[in-house]
C-alpha positions in Angstrom: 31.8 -18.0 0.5 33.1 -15.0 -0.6 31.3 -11.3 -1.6 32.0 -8.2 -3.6 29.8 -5.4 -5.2 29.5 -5.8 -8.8 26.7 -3.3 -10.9 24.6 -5.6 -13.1 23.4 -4.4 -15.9 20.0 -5.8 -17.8 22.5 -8.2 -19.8 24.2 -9.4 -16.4 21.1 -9.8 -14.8 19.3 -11.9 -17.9 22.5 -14.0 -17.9 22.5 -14.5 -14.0 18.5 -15.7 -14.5 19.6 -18.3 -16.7 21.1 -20.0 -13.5 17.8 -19.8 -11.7 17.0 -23.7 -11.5 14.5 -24.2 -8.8 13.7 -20.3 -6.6 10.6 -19.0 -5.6 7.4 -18.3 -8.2 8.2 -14.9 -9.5 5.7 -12.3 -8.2 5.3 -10.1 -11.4 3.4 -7.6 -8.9 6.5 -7.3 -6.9 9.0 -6.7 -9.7 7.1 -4.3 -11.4 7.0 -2.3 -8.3 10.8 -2.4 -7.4 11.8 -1.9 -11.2 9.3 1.8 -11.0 11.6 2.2 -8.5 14.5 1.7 -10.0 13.6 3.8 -12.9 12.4 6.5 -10.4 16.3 6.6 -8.7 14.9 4.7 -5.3 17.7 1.8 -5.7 19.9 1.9 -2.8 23.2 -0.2 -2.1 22.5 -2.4 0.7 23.9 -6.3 2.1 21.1 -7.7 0.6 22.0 -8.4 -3.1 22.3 -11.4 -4.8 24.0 -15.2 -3.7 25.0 -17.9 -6.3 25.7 -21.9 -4.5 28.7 -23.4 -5.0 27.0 -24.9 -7.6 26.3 -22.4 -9.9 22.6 -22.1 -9.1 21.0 -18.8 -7.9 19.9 -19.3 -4.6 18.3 -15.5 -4.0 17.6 -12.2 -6.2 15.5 -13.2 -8.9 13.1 -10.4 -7.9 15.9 -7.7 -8.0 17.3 -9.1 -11.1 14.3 -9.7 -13.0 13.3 -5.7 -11.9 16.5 -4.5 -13.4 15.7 -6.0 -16.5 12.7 -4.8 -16.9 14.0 -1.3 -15.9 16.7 -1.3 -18.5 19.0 0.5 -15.1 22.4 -0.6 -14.1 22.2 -1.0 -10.4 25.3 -1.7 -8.0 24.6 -4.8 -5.8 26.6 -7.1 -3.6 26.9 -10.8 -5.0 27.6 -13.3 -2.8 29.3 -16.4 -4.5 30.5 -20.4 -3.4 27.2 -20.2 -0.9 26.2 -23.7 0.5 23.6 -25.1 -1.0 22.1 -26.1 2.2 21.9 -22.6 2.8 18.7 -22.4 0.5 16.3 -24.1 3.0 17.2 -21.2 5.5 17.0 -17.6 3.2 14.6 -15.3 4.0 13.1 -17.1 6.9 13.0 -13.8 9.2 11.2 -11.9 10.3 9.5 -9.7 7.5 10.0 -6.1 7.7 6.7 -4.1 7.0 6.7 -0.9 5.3 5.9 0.8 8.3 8.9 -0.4 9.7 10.8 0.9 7.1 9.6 4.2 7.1 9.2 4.4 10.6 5.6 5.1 10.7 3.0 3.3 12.8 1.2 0.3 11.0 -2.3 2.0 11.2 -0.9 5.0 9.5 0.3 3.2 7.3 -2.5 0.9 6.2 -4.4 4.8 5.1 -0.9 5.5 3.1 -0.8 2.0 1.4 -4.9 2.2 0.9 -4.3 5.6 -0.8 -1.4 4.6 -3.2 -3.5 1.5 -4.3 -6.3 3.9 -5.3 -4.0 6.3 -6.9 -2.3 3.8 -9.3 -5.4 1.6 -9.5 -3.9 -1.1 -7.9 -0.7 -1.4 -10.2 2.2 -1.7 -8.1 2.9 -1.8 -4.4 4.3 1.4 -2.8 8.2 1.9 -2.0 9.6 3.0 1.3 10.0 6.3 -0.4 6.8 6.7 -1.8 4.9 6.1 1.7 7.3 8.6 2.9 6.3 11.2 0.3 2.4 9.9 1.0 3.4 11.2 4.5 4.6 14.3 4.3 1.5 15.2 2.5 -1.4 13.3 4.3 0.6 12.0 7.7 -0.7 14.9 10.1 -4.1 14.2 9.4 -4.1 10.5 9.7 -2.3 10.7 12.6 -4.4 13.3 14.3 -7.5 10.7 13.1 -6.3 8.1 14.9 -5.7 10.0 17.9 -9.4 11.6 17.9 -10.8 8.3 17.7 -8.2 5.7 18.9 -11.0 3.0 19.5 -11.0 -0.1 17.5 -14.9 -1.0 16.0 -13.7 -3.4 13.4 -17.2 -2.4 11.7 -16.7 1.4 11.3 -12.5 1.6 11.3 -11.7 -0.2 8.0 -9.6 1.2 6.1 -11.6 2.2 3.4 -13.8 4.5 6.0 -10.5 6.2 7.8 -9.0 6.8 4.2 -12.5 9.0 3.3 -11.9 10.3 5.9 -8.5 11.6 5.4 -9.1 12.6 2.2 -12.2 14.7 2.4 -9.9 16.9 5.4 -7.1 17.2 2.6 -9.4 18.8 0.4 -10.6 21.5 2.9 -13.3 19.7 3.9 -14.9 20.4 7.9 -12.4 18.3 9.9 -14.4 19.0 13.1 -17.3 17.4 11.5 -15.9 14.6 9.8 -13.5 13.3 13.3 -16.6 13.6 15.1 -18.8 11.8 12.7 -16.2 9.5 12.7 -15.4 9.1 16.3 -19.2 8.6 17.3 -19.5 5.9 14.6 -16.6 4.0 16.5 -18.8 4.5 19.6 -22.3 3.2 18.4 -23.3 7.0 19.1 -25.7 7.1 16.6 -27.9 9.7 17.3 -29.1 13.0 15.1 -26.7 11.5 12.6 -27.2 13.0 9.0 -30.0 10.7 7.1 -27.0 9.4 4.2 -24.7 8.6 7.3 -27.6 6.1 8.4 -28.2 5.0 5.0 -24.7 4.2 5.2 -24.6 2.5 8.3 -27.2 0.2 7.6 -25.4 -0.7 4.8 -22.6 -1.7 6.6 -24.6 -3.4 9.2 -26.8 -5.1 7.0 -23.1 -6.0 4.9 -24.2 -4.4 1.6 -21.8 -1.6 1.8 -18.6 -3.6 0.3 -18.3 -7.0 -1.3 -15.7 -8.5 1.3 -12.3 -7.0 2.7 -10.0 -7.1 -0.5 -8.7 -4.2 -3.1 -12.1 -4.3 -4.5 -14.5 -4.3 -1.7 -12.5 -1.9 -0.2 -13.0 0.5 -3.6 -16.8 0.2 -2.4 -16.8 1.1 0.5 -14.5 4.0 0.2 -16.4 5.8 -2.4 -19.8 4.6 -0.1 -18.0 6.7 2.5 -16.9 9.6 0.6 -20.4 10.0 -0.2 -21.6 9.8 3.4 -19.5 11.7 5.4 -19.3 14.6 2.7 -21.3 17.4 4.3 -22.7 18.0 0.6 -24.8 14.9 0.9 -26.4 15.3 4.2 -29.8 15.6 2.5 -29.7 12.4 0.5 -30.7 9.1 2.2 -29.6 6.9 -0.8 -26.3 5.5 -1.1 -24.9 3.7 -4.2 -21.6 2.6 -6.0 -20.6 3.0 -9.8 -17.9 2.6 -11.9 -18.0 6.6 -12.5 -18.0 7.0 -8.5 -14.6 5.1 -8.6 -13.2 6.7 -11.1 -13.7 10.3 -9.3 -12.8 8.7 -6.5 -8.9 8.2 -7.6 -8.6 10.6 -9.8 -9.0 13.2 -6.1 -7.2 10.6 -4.4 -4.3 11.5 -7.4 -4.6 15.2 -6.5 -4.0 15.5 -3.1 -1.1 12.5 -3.6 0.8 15.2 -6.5 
């Protein structure tokens, strides 16, 4: 087995694909995302690159390779060739490195950042190391001094569709006093003298109208149901409802703050 660092180029990388005979299905999500990065000047060197068998099969990279095509980006990359075969049944069988861990940011943090990014790109691509980075010099502090305020775990009232309303009504100048403590006694079951459209909004919850499920989508829902809540605008409505429109506003500030 023997190594060296070559920069593939689109053609390199279409001819090296041709040799993929029997990898992984291709996650078009995935390559999309590390080719944006690519094109954006994230690629970095590092031992992880690309291993051919003994054979002449490709054994690991297709993701990488396929994103460099699609970038149209010469990228330097170590290519490992003569691997064992029987090495295939044992690749990527580690442990898998969050985002979090890569940045070096705690995983509840984190989830906000992630939450954030998905509504600021609709959902298009997973973020880079970089990009939660940049998400965290702009929004970290407040996150972080969220989840200090109100460290207690209600699984109800901490999604992270609710802590990301949070966050962002405080980043646009919003009452962060108000907000953490609405927030905070909601994680408590302290319910009382709460704002009429907070109540609406946590029968909603309780009642499990406010979101359809815990993916990308329900999420949507009940972020925009809690933007509408716990905006100190609203504390005279007791009606709480979701639209296409209310989504739409709802990333497009999400976009502003993340600029």
């Amino acid at each position: 087995m023997r190594s060296e660092v070559t920069t593939i180029t689109p053609e390199i990388a279409r001819a090296m694909l041709s040799l993929n005979t029997g990898n992984r299905h291709l996650r078009k999500g995935a390559v999309r995302g590390l080719a944006n990065a690519i094109t954006r000047g994230e690629w970095k060197l590092t031992p992880q690159g690309i291993s051919i068998s003994s054979e002449g099969v490709l054994m690991d990279g297709q993701h990488r390779l396929e994103a460099i095509a699609l970038s149209g980006v010469p990228c330097p990359m170590v290519v490992w060739n003569d691997v064992d075969p029987e090495a295939f049944g044992v690749i990527d069988q580690g442990i898998t490195r969050t985002l979090g861990d890569a940045a070096q940011i705690p995983a509840k943090q984190t989830e906000v950042m992630k939450f954030l990014h998905y509504q600021a790109t609709g959902g298009s691509a997973r973020p880079t190391v970089a990009q939660i980075k940049q998400i965290n010099e702009k929004i970290g502090p407040i996150v972080e001094r969220l989840m200090t305020y109100a460290p207690k775990a209600s699984k109800s009232f901490t999604r992270v569709g609710i802590r990301a309303a949070c966050v962002l009504l405080v980043a646009e100048k919003n009452n962060e006093a108000r907000i953490f403590d609405i927030y905070r006694r909601l994680t408590l079951g302290d319910l009382e003298g709460m704002p009429s459209i907070v109540m609406a909004f946590v029968k909603q919850i309780l009642n499990g109208t406010a979101s359809k499920g815990d993916g990308g989508a329900g999420q949507t829902m009940l972020f925009c149901k809690a933007l509408t809540a716990l905006d100190s605008d609203n504390e005279l409505r007791k009606v709480i409802s979701f639209t296409d429109a209310q989504r739409d506003d709802a990333r497009n500030r999400v976009r502003k703050i993340l600029k």
